[in-house]
N, C-alpha and C positions, 0 to 999 in steps of 0.2 A: 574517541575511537568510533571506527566505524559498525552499527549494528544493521543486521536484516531483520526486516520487520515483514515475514510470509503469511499472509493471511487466505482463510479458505471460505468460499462463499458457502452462505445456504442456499438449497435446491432453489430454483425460480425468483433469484435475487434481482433479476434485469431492472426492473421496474425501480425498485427502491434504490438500487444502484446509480441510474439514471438521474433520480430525484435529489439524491445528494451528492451527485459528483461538483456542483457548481464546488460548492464549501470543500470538498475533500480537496481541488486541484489548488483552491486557496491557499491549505496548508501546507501545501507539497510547496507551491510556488514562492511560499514566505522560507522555506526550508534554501530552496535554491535562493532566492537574494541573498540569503544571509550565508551563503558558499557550503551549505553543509550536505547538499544532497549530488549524490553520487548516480542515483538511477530509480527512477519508477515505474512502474507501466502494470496492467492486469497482465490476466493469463486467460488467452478467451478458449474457448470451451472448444472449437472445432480450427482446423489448421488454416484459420484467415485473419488477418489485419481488423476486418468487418465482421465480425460473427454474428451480424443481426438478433436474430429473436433467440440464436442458441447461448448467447450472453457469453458471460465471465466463471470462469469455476475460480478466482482467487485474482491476491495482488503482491507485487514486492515493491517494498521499498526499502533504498540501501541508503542511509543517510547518517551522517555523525551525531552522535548526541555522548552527553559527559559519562553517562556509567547506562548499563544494562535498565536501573529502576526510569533515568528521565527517559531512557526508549521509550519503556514500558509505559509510563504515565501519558506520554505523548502519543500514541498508538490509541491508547483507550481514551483520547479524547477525539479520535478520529468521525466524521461526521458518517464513514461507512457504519462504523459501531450503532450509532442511534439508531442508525435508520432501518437497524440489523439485517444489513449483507452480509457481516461477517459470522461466518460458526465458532471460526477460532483462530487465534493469533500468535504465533509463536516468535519469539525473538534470540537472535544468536547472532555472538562477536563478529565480525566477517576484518578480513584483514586485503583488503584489495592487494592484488601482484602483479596483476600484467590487465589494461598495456603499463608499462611502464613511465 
């Protein structure tokens, strides 16, 4: 099944975001070879592609994993987590419908 994995940044995360995105795009990237990811991207803070120094207020990623708990474990092994960008991480079923 497919889960969302929405995460919310802390205040002035750019820097540390930056420092561990090498390792975070890793995981993403090992997600998609192995056919499981559906979509990722942040959420930048001001209405640009480039939000320079106004950063990220968060991220989604939609990707399949076996039950709600290996979301969860997988998520909290996230290199965002260490590096603490993230405040908080919520996960919920998502059932894709359109495009079809």
């Amino acid at each position: 099944m497919y889960f969302a994995i929405m995460a919310t940044d802390v205040p002035d995360s750019l820097s540390a975001r930056m420092s561990a995105r090498p390792a975070h795009l890793a995981r993403l990237q090992a997600l998609q070879d192995a056919g499981r990811l559906l979509v990722a991207g942040p959420h930048p803070a001001i209405e640009s592609l480039d939000p320079g120094p106004a950063g990220f207020t968060g991220s989604l990623i939609i990707a399949e994993f076996a039950s709600a708990e290996a979301a969860q474990a997988w998520a909290g092994e996230d290199p965002y987590v260490a590096a603490g960008v993230y405040a908080d991480v919520l996960i919920k079923p998502f059932k894709p419908v359109m495009p079809a």
